[in-house]
C-alpha positions as CSV (number, residue, x, y, z in Angstrom):
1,X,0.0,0.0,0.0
2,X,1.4,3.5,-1.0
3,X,2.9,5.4,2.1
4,X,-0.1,8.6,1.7
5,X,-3.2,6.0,1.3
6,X,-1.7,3.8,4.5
7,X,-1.3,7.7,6.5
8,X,-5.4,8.4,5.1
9,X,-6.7,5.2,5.9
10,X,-5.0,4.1,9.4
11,X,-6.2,8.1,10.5
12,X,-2.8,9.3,11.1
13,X,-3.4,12.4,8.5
14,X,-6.9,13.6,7.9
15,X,-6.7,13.3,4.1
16,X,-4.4,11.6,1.8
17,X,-4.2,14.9,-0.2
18,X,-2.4,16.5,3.4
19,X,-0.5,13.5,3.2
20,X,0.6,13.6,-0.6
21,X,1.7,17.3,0.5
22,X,3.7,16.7,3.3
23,X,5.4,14.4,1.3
24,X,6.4,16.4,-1.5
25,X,7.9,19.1,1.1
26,X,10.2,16.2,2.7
27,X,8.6,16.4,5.9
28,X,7.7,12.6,5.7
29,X,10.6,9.9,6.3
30,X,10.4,6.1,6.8
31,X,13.4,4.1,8.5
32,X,15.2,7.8,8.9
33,X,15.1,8.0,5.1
34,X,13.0,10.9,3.1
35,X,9.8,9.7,1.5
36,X,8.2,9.9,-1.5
37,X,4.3,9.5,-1.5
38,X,4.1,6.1,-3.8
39,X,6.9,4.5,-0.8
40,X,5.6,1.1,-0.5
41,X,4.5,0.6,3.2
42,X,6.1,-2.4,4.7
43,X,5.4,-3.4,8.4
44,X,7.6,-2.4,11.1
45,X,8.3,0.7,8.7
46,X,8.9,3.7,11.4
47,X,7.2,6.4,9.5
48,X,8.3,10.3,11.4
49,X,5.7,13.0,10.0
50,X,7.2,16.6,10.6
51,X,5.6,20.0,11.0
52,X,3.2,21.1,13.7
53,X,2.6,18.2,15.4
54,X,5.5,15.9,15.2
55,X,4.1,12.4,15.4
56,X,6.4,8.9,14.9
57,X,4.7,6.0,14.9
58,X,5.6,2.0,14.2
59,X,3.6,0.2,11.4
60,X,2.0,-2.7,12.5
61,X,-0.2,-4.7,10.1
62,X,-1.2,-2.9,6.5
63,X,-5.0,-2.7,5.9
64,X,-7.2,-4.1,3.0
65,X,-9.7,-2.0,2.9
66,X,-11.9,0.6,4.6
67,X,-10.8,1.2,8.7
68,X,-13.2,1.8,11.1
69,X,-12.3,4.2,13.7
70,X,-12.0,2.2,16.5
71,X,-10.0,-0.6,14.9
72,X,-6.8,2.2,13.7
73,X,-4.7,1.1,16.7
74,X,-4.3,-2.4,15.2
75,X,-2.3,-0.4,12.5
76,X,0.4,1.3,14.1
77,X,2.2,2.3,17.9
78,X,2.9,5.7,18.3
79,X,6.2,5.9,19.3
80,X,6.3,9.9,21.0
């Protein structure tokens, strides 16, 4: 799954469009390493999201489809 659908769907960024942004302006890196949007999201990734709210969390199982709210956590640990 592509690094801004997996930051959409699991509810770590509101939108996949914030995501594809944030991205673009290097503020996104996975394993300490810059990301690009299309990034192929592998679990136990560490994705690390700059800008206002700084947020690093550990990628624990990739979803198939739609997530429900209350199932997100199964995704990923926040690390910070």
């Amino acid at each position: 799954m592509r690094l801004d659908l997996y930051l959409s769907k699991v509810g770590l960024l509101k939108r996949r469009a914030l995501a594809k942004e944030l991205t673009s302006c290097g503020l996104v890196e996975i394993n300490g390493k810059t990301a690009k949007a299309a990034y192929e999201i592998k679990i136990s990734d560490i994705i690390k999201i700059g800008g206002k709210r700084m947020i690093t969390a550990e990628v624990l199982d990739i979803p198939t489809g739609s997530v429900k709210k209350e199932d997100r956590e199964k995704y990923f640990k926040l690390l910070n």
